[in-house]
Structure formats: C-alpha cells, structure tokens
C-alpha positions in Angstrom: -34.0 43.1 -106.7 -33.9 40.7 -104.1 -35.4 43.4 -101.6 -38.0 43.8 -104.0 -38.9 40.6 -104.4 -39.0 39.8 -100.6 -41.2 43.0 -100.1 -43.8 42.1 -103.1 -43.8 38.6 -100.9 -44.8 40.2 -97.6 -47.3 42.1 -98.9 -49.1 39.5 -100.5 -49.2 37.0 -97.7 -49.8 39.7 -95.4 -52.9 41.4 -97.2 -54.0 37.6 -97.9 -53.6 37.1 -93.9 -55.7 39.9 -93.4 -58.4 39.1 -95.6 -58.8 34.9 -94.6 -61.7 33.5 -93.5 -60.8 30.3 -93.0 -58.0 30.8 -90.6 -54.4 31.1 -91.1 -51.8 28.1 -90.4 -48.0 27.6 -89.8 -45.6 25.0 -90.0 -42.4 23.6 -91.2 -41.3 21.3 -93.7 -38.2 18.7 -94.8 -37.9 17.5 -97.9 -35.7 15.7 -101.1 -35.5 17.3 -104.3 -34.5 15.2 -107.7 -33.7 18.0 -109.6 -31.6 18.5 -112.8 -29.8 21.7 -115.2 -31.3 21.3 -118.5 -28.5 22.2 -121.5 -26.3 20.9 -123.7 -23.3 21.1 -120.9 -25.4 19.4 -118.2 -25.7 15.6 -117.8 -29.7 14.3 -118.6 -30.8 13.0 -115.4 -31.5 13.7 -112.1 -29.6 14.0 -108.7 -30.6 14.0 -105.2 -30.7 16.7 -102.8 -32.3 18.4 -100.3 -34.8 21.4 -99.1 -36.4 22.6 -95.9 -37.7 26.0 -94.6 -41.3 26.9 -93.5 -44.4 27.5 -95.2 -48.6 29.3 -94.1 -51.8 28.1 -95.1 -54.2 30.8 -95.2 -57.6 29.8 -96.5 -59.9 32.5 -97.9 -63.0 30.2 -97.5 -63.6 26.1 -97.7 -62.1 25.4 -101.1 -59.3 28.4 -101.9 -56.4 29.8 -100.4 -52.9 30.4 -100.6 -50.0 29.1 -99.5 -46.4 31.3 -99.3 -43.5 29.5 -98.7 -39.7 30.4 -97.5 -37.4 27.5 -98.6 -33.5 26.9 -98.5 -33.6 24.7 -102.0 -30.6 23.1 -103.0 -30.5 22.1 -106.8 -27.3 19.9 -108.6 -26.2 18.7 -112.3 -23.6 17.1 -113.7 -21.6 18.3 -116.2 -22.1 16.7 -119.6 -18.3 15.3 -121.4 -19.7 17.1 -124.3 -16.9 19.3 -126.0 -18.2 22.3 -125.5 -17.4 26.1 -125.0 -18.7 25.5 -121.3 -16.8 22.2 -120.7 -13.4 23.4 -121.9 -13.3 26.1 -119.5 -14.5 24.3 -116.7 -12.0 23.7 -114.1 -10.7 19.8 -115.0 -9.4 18.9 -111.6 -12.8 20.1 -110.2 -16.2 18.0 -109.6 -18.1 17.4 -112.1 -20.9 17.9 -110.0 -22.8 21.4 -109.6 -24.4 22.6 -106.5 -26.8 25.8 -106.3 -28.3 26.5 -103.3 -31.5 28.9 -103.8 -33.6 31.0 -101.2 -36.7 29.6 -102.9 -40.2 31.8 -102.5 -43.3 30.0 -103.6 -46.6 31.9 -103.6 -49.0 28.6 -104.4 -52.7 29.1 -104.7 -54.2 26.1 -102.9 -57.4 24.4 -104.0 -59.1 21.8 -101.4 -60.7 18.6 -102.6 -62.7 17.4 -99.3 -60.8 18.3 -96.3 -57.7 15.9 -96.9 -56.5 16.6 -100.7 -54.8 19.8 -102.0 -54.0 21.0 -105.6 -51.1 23.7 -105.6 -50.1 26.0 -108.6 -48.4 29.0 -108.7 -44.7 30.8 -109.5 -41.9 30.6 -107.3 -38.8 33.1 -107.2 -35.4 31.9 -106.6 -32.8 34.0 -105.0 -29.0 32.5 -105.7 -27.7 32.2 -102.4 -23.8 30.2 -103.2 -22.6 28.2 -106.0 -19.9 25.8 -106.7 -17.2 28.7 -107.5 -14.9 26.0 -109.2 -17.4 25.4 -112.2 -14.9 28.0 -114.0 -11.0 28.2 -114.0 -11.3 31.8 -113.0 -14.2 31.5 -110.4 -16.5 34.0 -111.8 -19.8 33.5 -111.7 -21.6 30.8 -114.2 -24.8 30.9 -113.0 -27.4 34.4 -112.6 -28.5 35.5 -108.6 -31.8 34.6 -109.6 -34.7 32.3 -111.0 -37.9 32.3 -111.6 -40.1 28.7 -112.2 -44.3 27.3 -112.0 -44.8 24.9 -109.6 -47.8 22.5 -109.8 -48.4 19.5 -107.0 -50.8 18.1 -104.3 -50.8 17.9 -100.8 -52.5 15.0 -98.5 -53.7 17.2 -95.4 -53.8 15.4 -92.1 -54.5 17.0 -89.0 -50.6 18.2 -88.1 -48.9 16.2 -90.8 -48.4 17.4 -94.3 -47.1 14.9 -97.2 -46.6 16.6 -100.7 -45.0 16.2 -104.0 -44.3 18.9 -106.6 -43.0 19.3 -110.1 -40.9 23.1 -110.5 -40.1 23.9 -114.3 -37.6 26.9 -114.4 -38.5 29.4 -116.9 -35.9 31.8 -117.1 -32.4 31.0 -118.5 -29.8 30.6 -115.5 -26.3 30.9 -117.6 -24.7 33.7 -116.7 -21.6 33.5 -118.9 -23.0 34.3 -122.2 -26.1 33.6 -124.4 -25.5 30.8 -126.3 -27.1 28.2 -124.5 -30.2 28.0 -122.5 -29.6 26.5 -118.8 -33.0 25.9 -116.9 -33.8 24.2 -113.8 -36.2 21.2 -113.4 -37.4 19.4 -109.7 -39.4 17.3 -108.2 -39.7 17.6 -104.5 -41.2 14.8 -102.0 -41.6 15.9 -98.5 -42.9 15.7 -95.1 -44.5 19.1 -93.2 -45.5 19.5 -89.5 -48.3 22.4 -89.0 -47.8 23.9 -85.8 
C-alpha cells in the first residue's frame, strides 16, 4: 500500500507539473505541530512537536494550483489515567507520552488571493514510519501503518519566504489493537518555508 500510495502521488504532481502554466516552484520547510490522539485513553490537549520535509508550488494559472508536499511529521498524546482496557495493558513503568512519527503526503489545492495570500485544502496520507513500542507490555503494535486526514490553512507568500498555519483532522481510526474505541489524530502546524 505504501508503494501505491507514493506512485498515485508522483503521478499527480508530475502530470500537474506538466500541465502548469504558471511555473513550477521548490522549497523547503520547518515547522511545530500541536497535535493531539483523540479517544477515551488519550489525554485532551495538545503537545508540541515538530515537522520538516519539502514541498512544490505548481500553479496552473494566476489564482489555482497545487501544492504536493513530502513531510517527516511527528505527532504525540498522553495517555489518559482512565481505567481502561487500553490503560491496564499499557506498560506502567513506561512514559505516558506517545510519539508517532509519520511520512506525511499532502496533495493541497492552492487558491491565491492577490499575489501574497494563499488558501490550501486538500487530503493528506500518512505513512507510520516508528512508534513508541512500549505503549504495550508485549510491544506489538497499537497504532495502524497508516492515516489518512483534510487539511485546510493559508499561506502569506513573500518572495523566498513562506509563513503558514494549518489545521489536519484525521479521518480514519488509528487503533490497531481492536475496535472498540476510535483513536484519531488532530494538528495544527505553524511554520516557516524557504522557496528555492
């Protein structure tokens, strides 16, 4: 699946390349994520952390265009002190912090307001890359290899300097260990891009 999903990406951004207009653009970016786990055995609130990886502007004409993106995305929780089925067999002695860290795809569909102000919208896929092993007594795996979420945000557009925020809503239910609760993810992200 994850082959898949990194082929579906590079045809769409190169078939977009191919068809734009209004050039194509390349850069970096840095950034701070306050993200949360929604669900009953997750702490309400958010914790910091961090994402960074690369991104392309390609503009089909003055106003629309897209914008792919290739992120390392770290997202965190705390576990709740609920009694729960998820609590008890969580390893005691461990942290009760939770650390994902996600090969994030976003495939945003920009829309320019003047030549300074973006709106972005779109899905973004999330490939598991390592997770806190010691969430369980037995190591296995808590949380499934993939995610899927909507992002919305804006984007001030100076000449080499890009400054955004986003909000990312998971859609799909990350627990891995059964069915009985619904684990999603939730971020905001503030950051700083440099277009090459």
């Amino acid at each position: 699946m994850k082959r898949l999903l990194l082929a579906a990406t590079a045809i769409i951004v190169f078939t977009a390349a191919s068809y734009a207009q209004g050039g194509v653009r390349l850069g970096i970016k840095l950034g701070t994520n306050l993200n949360k786990i929604e669900g009953q055995s997750f702490k309400d609130g958010f914790d910091l952390s961090y994402h960074a990886g690369g991104f392309a502007e390609i503009d089909f004409n003055k106003k629309w265009g897209i914008q792919p993106e290739v992120l390392w995305n770290q997202t965190s929780g705390r576990r709740s002190n609920l009694n729960t089925l998820y609590t008890s067999v969580a390893n005691p002695n461990g942290s009760e912090k939770i650390k994902l860290n996600y090969l994030s795809i976003p495939v945003l569909l920009r829309y320019n307001i003047g030549s300074i102000l973006s709106l972005n919208a779109g899905p973004q896929f999330g490939i598991l890359l390592s997770e806190d092993k010691t969430f369980l007594q037995s190591g296995q795996s808590a949380f499934k290899n993939g995610d899927f979420s909507m992002v919305a945000g804006a984007q001030l557009n100076f000449t080499f300097l890009r400054v955004y925020g986003r909000y990312n809503i998971g859609l799909q239910n990350i627990n891995d260990i059964d069915n009985k609760e619904k684990w999603t993810n939730q971020q905001i992200q503030l950051g700083l891009g440099l277009r090459f």
